[in-house]
C-alpha positions in Angstrom: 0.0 0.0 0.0 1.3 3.8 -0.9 2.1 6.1 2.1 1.9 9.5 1.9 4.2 11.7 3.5 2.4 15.1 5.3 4.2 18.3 6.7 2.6 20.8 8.0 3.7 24.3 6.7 1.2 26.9 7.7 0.0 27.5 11.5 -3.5 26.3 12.2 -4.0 29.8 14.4 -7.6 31.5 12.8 -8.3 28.4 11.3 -12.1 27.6 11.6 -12.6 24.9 14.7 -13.2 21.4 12.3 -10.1 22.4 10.2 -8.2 22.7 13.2 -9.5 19.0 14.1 -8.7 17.8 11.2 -5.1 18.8 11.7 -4.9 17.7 14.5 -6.4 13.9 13.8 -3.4 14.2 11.2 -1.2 14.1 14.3 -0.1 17.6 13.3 0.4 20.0 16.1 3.6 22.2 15.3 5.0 23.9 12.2 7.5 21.5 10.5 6.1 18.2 12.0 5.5 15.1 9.6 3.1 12.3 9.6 3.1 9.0 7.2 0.0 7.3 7.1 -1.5 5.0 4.2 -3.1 6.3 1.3 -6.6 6.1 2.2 -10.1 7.8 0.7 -10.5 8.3 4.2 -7.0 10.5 4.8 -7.2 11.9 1.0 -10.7 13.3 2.3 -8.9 14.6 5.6 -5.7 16.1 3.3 -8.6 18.1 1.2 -10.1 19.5 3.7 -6.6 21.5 5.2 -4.3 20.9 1.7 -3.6 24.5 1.8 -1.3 24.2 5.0 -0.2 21.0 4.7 2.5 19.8 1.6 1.8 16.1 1.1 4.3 13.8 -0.6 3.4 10.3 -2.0 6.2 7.5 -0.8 6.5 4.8 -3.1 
């Protein structure tokens, strides 16, 4: 299975309260930190919801 490799770039300050969740289900609390979870329609729908803090990288 394809992992995907997120980093959060952006601070989640002023972000409305479900995008913050969302974030932080990611396991992203702090500017910089990275996740890897599988390539799911379940985290793809979580990625879309905050892509425009996050920079996601697929692993082969």
């Amino acid at each position: 299975m394809a992992k995907l490799k997120i980093t959060l770039v952006k601070s989640t300050i002023g972000l409305v309260k479900n995008q913050k969740a969302n974030a932080e289900a990611l396991g992203l609390k702090k500017i910089g930190q990275v996740k890897i979870h599988n390539d799911t329609p379940h985290i793809r729908g979580m990625i879309k919801k905050v892509n425009f803090i996050l920079k996601v990288e697929e692993i082969a």
